[in-house]
TORKEFI-32866 format. One record per residue (C-alpha): residue in three letters; x, y, z. Coordinates in Angstrom, 2 decimals. Layout:
<doros>
[doro 'ala'; [X; Y; Z]]
...
</doros>
This chain:
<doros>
[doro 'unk'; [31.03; 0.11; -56.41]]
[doro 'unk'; [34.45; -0.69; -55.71]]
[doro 'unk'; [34.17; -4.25; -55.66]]
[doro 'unk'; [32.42; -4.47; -58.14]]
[doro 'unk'; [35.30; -2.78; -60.24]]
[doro 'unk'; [37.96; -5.43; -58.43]]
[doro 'unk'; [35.35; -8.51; -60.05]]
[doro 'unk'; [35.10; -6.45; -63.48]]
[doro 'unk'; [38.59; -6.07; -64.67]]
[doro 'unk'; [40.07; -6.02; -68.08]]
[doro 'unk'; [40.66; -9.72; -68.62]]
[doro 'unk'; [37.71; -10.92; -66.44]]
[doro 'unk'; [35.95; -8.75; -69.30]]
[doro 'unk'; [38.01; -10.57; -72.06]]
[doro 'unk'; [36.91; -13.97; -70.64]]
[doro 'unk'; [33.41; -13.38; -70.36]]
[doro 'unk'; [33.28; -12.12; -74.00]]
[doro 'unk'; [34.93; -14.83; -74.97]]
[doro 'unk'; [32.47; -17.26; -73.64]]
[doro 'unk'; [30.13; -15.36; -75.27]]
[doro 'unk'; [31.68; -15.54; -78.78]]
[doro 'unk'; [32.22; -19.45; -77.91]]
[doro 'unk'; [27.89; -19.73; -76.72]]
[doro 'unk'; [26.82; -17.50; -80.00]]
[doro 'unk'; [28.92; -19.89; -82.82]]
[doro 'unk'; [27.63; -23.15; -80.78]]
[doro 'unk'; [23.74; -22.18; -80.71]]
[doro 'unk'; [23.54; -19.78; -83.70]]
[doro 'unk'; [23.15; -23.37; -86.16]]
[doro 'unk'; [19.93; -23.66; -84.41]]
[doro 'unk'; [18.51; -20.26; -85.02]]
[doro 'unk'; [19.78; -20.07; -88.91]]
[doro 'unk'; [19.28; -24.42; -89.77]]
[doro 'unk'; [16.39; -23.56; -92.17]]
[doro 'unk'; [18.81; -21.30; -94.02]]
[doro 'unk'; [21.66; -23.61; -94.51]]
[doro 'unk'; [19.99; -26.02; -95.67]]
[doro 'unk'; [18.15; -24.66; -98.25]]
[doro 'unk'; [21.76; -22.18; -98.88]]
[doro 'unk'; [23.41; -25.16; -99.50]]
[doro 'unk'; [20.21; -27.34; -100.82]]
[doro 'unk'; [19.98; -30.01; -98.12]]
[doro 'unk'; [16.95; -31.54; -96.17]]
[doro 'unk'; [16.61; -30.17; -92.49]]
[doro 'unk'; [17.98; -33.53; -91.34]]
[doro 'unk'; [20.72; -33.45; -92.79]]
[doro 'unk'; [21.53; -30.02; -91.78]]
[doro 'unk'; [20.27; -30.76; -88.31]]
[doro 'unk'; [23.02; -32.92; -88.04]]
[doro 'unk'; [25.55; -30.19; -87.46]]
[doro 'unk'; [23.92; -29.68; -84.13]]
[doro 'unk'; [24.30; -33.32; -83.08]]
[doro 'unk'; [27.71; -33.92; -84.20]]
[doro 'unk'; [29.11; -30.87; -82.55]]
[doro 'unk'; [27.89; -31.71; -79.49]]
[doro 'unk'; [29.45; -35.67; -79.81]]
[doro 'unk'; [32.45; -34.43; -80.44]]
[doro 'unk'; [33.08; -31.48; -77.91]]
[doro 'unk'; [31.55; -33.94; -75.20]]
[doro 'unk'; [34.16; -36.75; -76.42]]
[doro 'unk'; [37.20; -34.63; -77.05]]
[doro 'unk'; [37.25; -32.41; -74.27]]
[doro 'unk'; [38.71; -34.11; -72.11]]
[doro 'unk'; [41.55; -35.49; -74.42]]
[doro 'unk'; [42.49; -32.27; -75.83]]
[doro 'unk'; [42.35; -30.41; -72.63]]
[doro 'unk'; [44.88; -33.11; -71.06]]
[doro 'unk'; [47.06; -32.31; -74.27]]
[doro 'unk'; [46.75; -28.50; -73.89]]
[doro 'unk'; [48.52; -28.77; -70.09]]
[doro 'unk'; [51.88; -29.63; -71.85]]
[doro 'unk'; [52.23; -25.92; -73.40]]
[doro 'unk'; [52.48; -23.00; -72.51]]
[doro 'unk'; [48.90; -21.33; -71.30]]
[doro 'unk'; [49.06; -18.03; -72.95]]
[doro 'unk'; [50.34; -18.83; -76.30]]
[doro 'unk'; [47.94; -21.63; -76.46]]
[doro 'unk'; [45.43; -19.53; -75.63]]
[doro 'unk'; [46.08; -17.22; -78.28]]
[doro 'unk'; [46.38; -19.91; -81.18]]
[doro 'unk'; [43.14; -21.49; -80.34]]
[doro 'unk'; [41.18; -18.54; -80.15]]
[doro 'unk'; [42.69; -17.57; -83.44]]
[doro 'unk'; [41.42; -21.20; -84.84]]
[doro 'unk'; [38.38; -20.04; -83.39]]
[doro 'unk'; [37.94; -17.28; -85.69]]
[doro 'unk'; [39.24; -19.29; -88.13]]
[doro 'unk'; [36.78; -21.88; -88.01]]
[doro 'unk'; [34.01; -19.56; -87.67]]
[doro 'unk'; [35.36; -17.77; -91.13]]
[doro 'unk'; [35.91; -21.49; -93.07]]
[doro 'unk'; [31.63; -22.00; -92.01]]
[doro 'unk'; [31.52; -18.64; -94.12]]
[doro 'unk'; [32.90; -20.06; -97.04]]
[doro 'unk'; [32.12; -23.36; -97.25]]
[doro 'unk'; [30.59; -24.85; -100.50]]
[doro 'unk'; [28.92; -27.58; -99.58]]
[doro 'unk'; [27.49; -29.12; -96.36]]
[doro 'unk'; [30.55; -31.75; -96.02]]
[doro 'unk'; [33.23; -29.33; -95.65]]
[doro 'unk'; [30.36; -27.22; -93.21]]
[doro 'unk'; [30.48; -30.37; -91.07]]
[doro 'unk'; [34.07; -30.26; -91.08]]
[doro 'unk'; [34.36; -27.01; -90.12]]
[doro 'unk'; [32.16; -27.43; -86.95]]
[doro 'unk'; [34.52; -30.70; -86.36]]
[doro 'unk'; [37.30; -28.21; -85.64]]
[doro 'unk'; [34.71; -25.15; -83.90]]
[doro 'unk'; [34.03; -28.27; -81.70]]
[doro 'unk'; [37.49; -29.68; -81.12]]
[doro 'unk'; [38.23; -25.85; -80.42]]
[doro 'unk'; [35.37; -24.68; -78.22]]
[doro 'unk'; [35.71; -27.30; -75.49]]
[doro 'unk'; [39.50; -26.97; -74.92]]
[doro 'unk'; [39.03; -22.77; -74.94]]
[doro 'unk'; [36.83; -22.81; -72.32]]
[doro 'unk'; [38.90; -25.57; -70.56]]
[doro 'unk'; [41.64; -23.10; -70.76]]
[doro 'unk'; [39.74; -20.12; -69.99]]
[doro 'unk'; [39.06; -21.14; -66.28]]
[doro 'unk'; [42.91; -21.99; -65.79]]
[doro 'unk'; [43.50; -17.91; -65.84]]
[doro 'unk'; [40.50; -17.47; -63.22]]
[doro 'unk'; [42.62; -18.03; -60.13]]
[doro 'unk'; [45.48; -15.35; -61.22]]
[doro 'unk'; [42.94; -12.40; -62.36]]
[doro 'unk'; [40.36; -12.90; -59.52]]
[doro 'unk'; [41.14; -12.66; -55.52]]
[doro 'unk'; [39.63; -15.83; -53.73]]
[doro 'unk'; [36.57; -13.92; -52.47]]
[doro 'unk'; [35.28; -13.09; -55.95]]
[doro 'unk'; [36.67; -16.49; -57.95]]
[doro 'unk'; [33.23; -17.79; -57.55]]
[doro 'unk'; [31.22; -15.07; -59.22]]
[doro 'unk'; [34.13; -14.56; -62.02]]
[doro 'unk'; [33.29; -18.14; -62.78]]
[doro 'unk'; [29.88; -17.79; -62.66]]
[doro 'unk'; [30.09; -14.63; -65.42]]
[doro 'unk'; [32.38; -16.73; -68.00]]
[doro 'unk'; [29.12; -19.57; -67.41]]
[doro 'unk'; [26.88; -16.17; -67.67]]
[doro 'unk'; [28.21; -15.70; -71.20]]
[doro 'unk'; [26.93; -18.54; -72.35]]
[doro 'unk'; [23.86; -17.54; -71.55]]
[doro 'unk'; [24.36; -14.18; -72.43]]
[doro 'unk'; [24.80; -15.63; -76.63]]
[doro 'unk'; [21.57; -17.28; -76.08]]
[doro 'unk'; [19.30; -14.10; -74.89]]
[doro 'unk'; [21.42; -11.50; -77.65]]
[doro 'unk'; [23.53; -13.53; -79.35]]
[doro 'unk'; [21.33; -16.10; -81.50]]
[doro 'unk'; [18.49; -13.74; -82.11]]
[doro 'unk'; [20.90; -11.18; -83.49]]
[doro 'unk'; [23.26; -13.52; -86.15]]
[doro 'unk'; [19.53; -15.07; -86.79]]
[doro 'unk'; [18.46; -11.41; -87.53]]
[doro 'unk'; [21.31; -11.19; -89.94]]
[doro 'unk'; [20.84; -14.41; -91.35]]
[doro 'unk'; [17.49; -13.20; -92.15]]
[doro 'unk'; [18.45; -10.10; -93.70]]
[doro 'unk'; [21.53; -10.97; -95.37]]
[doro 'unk'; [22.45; -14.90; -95.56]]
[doro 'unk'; [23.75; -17.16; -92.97]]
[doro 'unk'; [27.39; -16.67; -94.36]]
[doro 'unk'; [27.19; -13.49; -92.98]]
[doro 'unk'; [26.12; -14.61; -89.65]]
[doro 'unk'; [28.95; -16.51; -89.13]]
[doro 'unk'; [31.53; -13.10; -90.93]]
[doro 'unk'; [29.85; -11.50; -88.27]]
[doro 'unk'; [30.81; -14.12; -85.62]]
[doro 'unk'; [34.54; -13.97; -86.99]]
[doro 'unk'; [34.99; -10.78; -86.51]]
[doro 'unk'; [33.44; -10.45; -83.20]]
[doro 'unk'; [36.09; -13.51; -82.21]]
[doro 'unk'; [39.29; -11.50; -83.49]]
[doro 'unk'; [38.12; -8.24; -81.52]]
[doro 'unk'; [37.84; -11.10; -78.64]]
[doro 'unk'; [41.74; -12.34; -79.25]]
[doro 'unk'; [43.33; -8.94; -79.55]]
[doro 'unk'; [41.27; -8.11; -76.42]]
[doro 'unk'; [42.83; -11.35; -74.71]]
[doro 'unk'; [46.31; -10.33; -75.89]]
[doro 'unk'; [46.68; -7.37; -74.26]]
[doro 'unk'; [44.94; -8.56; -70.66]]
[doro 'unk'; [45.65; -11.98; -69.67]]
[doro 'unk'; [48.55; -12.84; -67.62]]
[doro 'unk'; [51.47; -14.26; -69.28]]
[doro 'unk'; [53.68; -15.56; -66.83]]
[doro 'unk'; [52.89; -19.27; -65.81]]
[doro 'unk'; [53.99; -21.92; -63.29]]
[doro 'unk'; [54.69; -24.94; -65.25]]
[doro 'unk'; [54.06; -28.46; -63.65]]
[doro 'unk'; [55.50; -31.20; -65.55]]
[doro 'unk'; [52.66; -33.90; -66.55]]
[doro 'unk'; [52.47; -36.31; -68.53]]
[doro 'unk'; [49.08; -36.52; -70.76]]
[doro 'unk'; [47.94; -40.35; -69.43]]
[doro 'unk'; [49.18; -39.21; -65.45]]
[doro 'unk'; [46.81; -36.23; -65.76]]
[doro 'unk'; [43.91; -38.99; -66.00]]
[doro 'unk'; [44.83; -40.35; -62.62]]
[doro 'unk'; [42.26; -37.14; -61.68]]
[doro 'unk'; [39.60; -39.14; -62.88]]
[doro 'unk'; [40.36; -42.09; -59.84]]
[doro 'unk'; [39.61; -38.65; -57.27]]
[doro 'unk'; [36.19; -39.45; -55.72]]
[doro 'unk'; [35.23; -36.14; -55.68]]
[doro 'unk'; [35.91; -35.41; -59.44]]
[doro 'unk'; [33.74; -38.32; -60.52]]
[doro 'unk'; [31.10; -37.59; -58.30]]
[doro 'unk'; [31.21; -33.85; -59.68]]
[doro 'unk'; [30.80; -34.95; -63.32]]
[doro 'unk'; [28.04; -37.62; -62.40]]
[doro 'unk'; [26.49; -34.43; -60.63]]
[doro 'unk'; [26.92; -32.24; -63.41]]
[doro 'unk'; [25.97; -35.12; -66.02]]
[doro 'unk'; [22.31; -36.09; -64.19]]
[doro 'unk'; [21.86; -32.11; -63.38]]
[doro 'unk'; [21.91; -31.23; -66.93]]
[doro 'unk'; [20.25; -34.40; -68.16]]
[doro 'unk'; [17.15; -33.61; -65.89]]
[doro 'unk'; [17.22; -29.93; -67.30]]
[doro 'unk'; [17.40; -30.96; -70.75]]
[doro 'unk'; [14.71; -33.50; -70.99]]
[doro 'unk'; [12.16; -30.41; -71.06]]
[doro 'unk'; [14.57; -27.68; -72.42]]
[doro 'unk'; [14.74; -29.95; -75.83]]
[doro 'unk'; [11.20; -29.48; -76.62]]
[doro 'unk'; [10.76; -26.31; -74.91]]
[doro 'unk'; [9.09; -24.59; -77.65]]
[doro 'unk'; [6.74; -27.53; -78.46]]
[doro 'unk'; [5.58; -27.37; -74.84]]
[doro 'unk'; [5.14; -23.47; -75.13]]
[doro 'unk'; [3.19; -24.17; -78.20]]
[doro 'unk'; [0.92; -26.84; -77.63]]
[doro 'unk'; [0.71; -27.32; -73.89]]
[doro 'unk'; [0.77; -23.61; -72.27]]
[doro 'unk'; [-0.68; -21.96; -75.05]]
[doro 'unk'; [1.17; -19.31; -76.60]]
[doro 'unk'; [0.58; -18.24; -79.64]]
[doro 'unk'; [3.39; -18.62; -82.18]]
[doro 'unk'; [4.00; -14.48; -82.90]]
[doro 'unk'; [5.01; -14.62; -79.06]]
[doro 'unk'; [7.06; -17.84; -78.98]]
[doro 'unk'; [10.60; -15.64; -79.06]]
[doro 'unk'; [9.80; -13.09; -76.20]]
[doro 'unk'; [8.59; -16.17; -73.78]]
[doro 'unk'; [11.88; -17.73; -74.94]]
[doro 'unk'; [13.48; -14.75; -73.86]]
[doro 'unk'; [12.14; -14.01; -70.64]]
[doro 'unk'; [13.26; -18.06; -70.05]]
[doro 'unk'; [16.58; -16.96; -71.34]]
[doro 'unk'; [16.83; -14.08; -68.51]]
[doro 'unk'; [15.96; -16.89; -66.22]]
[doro 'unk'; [18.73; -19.14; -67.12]]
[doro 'unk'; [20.90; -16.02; -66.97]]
[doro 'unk'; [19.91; -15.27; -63.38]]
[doro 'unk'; [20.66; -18.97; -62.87]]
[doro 'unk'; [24.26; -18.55; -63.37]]
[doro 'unk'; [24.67; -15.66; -61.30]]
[doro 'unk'; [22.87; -17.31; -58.46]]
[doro 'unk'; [25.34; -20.24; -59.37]]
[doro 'unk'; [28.15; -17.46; -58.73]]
[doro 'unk'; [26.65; -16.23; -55.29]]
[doro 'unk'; [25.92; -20.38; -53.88]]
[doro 'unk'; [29.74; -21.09; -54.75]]
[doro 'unk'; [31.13; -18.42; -52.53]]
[doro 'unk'; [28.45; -19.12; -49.64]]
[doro 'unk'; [29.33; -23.35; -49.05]]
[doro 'unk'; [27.73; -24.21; -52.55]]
[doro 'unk'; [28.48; -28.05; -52.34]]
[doro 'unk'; [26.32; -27.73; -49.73]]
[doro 'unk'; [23.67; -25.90; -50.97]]
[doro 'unk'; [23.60; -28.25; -54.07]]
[doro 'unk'; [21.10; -30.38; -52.11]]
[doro 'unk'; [18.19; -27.59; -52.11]]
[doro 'unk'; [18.28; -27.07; -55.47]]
[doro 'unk'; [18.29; -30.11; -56.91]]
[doro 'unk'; [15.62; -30.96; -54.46]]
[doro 'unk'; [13.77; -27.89; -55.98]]
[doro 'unk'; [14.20; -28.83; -59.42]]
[doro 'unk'; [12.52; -32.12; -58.67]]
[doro 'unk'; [9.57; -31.10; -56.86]]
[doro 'unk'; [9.11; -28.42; -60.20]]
[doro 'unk'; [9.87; -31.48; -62.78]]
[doro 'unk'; [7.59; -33.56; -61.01]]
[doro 'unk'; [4.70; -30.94; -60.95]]
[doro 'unk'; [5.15; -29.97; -64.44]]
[doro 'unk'; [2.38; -32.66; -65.63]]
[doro 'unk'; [-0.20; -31.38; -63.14]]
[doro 'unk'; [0.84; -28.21; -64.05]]
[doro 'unk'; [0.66; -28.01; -67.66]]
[doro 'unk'; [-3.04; -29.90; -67.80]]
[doro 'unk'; [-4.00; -26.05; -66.45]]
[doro 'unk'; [-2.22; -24.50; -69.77]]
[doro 'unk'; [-1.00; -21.09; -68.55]]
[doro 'unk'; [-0.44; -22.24; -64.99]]
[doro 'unk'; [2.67; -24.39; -66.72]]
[doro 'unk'; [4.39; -20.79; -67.52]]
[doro 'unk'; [5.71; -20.22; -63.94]]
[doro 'unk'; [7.08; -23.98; -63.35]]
[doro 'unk'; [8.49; -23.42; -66.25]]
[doro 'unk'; [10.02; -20.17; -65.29]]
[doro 'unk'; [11.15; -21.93; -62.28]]
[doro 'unk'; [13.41; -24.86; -64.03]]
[doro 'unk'; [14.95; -22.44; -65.86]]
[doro 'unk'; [15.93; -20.07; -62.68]]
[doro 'unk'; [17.32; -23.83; -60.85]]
[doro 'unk'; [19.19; -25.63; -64.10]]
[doro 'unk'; [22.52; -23.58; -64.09]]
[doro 'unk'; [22.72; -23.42; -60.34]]
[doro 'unk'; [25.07; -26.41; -60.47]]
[doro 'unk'; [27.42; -24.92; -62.39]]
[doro 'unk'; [29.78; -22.58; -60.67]]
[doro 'unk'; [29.47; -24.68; -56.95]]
[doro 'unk'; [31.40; -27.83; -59.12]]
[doro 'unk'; [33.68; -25.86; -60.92]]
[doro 'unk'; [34.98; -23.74; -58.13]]
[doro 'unk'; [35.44; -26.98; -56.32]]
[doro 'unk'; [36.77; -28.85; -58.77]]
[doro 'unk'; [39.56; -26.27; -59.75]]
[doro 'unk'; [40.28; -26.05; -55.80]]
[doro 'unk'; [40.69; -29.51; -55.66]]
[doro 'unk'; [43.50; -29.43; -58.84]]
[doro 'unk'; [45.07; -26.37; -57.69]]
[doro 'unk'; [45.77; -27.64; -54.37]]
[doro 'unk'; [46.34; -31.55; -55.01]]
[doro 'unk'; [47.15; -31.98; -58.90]]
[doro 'unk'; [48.44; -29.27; -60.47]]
[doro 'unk'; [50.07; -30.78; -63.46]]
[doro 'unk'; [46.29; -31.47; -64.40]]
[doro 'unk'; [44.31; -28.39; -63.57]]
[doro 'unk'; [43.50; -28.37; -67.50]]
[doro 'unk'; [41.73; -31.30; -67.62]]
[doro 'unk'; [40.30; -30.44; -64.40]]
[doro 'unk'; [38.75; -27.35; -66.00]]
[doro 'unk'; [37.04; -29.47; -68.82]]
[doro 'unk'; [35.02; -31.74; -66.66]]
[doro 'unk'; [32.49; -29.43; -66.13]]
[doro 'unk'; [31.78; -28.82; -70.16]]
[doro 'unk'; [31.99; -32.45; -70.83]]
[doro 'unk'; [29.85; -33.80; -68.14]]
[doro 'unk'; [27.18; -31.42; -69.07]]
[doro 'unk'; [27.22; -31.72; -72.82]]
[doro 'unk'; [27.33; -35.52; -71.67]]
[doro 'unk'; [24.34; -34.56; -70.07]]
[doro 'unk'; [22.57; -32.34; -72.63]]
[doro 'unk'; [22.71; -35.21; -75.36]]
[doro 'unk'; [21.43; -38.19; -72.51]]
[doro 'unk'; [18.92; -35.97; -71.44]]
[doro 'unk'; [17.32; -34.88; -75.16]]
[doro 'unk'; [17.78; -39.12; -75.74]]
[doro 'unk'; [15.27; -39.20; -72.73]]
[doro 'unk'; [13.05; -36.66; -73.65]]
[doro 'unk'; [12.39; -38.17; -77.48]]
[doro 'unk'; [12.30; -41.62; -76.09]]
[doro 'unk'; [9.10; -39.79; -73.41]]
[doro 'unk'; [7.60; -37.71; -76.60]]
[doro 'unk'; [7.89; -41.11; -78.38]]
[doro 'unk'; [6.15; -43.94; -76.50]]
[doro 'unk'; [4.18; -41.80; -73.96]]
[doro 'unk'; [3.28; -38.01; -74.14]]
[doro 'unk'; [4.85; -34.80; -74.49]]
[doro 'unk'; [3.40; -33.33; -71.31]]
[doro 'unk'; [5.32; -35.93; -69.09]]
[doro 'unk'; [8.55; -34.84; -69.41]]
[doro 'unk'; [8.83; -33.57; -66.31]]
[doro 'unk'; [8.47; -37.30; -64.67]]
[doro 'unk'; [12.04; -38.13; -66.75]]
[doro 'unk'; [13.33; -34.78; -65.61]]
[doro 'unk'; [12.17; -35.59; -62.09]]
[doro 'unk'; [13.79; -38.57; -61.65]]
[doro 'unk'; [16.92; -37.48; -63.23]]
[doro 'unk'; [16.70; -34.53; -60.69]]
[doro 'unk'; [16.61; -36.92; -57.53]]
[doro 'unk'; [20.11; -38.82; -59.55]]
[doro 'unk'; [21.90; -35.80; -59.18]]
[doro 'unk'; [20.71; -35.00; -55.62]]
[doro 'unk'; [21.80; -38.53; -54.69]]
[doro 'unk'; [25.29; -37.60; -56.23]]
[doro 'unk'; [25.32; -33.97; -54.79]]
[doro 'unk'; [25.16; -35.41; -51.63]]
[doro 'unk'; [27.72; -37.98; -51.74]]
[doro 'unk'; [30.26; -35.03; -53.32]]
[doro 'unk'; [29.18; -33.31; -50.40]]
[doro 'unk'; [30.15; -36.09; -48.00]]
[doro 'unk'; [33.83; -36.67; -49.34]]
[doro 'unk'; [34.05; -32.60; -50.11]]
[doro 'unk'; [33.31; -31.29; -46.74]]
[doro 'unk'; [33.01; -33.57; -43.94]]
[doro 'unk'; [35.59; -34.77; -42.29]]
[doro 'unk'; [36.93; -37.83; -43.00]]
</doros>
């Protein structure tokens, strides 16, 4: 029990609600996108749209604004965005039409990917070394955490209410969040002079590319089924609509356990380990077809995917901030970020692939795209692996 109170401390807390609060305001447009648009009298498509361009942008901006956020001070910064965060979330609340909506996700997006960038900066000063892998796999957890509770509730009180007050809710569920952050993270700070276009020279590191082509063909290869998830559920295993959510749930545990696992590989010579599951993750995408032909016998490889896609996630990231710490530390920022980018890099590619598949071929062959994005990322894994850990 002890250790487990030495991993669960007051800002370790902070940071995994935080990630939470960033995981519900991302995903919660999906759950409540027939509400906006008929709130604010739009088609679907248009509405949909606030999905797509959210992603663009925190995938394309990332990077920049978490090399800009290395030249101030961490704390303070920490505090303002989080307080844009609420902001942003409150501005969706009141906004009149769909154009200053879109806006308004603009800045949630510019926000979102720099927060989290920032977020893992504190993880070496509030964890020891022997738990900095699971505290990094809980902030990932929280993500996962806003898709299982999260979504379903602000849908709930979209439902019952409108979807303004799904996103009042989220605003005031992000300002408990900041004065919660006030009081427990660290203040003091060991500033490393950079300069915003040096910080890039991380980029040149073999072993940071190869971790974002890892993380970019991981989460494409989990993606090309996770798009059209329900579909599948619907048409191809069989379930009937009324249980559509609890399936969905159950997946969501799954993907929940994932990150955990993630947190237990990266303390245990994860870069390593990288190999199995990716290897795993292609033998289930590429026995998804077979699978599905048998309708219910699709549920467990299903199951499966879900339990291998995160598993990525805190191996990379521990590395990669070891690597910064160690050998760039005027960009550990932008070190931070290359893990969101990559995968939201990664989540857009891979839904690309899966509508081109449902498109010219057949809705039950994703798993052949996911497959052979599965077998990129081993490739990758084990050339990070190769100029991570062997000698040289």
């Amino acid at each position: 029990m002890a250790g487990r109170e030495r991993v669960f401390t007051m800002p370790v807390i902070a940071l995994i609600l935080l990630s939470f609060a960033l995981g519900t305001s991302e995903f919660i447009v999906v759950g409540i996108l027939p509400d906006i648009a008929e709130g604010l009298a739009v088609s679907l498509t248009t509405a949909g749209s606030l999905v797509s361009v959210f992603a663009f942008v925190y995938a394309i901006g990332t990077p920049f604004t978490a090399a800009l956020a290395g030249k101030f001070h961490r704390f303070g910064l920490m505090m303002t965005l989080t307080g844009l965060f609420a902001l942003g979330n409150f501005f969706c609340a009141l906004a009149p039409n769909d154009t200053l909506l879109l806006i308004a996700r603009i800045l949630l997006a510019v926000v979102s990917g720099t927060l989290i960038s920032v977020s893992m900066t504190f993880v070496p000063d509030i964890s020891s070394l022997e738990h900095r892998a699971t505290v990094v796999s809980w902030v990932f957890a929280g993500f996962s955490l806003a898709s299982i509770f999260g979504v379903p509730i602000g849908t709930t009180v979209s439902h019952l209410f409108s979807w303004r007050a799904t996103f009042v809710l989220i605003t005031l569920c992000s300002s408990l969040v900041l004065i919660l952050l006030l009081v427990s993270l660290p203040r003091q700070q060991e500033k490393v002079p950079s300069g915003i276009l040096q910080q890039f020279v991380l980029l040149r590191d073999g072993r940071i590319f190869l971790s974002i082509l890892t993380v970019f063909f991981g989460a494409s290869s989990a993606y090309v089924l996770y798009t059209y998830l329900t579909p599948v559920f619907e048409e191809y295993v069989g379930i009937p609509v009324p249980y559509i959510s609890l399936v969905l749930l159950l997946f969501g545990v799954m993907v929940l356990c994932s990150n955990l696992l993630s947190g237990k590989m990266a303390a245990r010579r994860g870069i390593y380990k990288l190999r199995f599951s990716y290897i795993a993750l292609a033998v289930c995408m590429f026995l998804l077809p077979l699978a599905l032909q048998g309708g219910w016998t699709g549920l467990p490889v299903i199951f499966a995917i879900g339990l291998l896609m995160y598993l990525q996630n805190s191996p990379i990231q521990v590395n990669v901030l070891n690597i910064a710490t160690k050998e760039y530390p005027g960009a550990v920022t932008l070190a931070a970020s290359t893990n969101s980018f990559s995968f939201n890099f990664g989540i857009a590619f891979g839904s690309v692939c899966g509508s081109t598949i449902v498109k010219h071929l057949n809705m039950g062959l994703l798993g052949l795209g996911g497959g052979v994005l599965a077998l990129c990322a081993l490739g990758c894994g084990l050339l990070l692996y190769r100029k991570t850990e062997l000698p040289h």
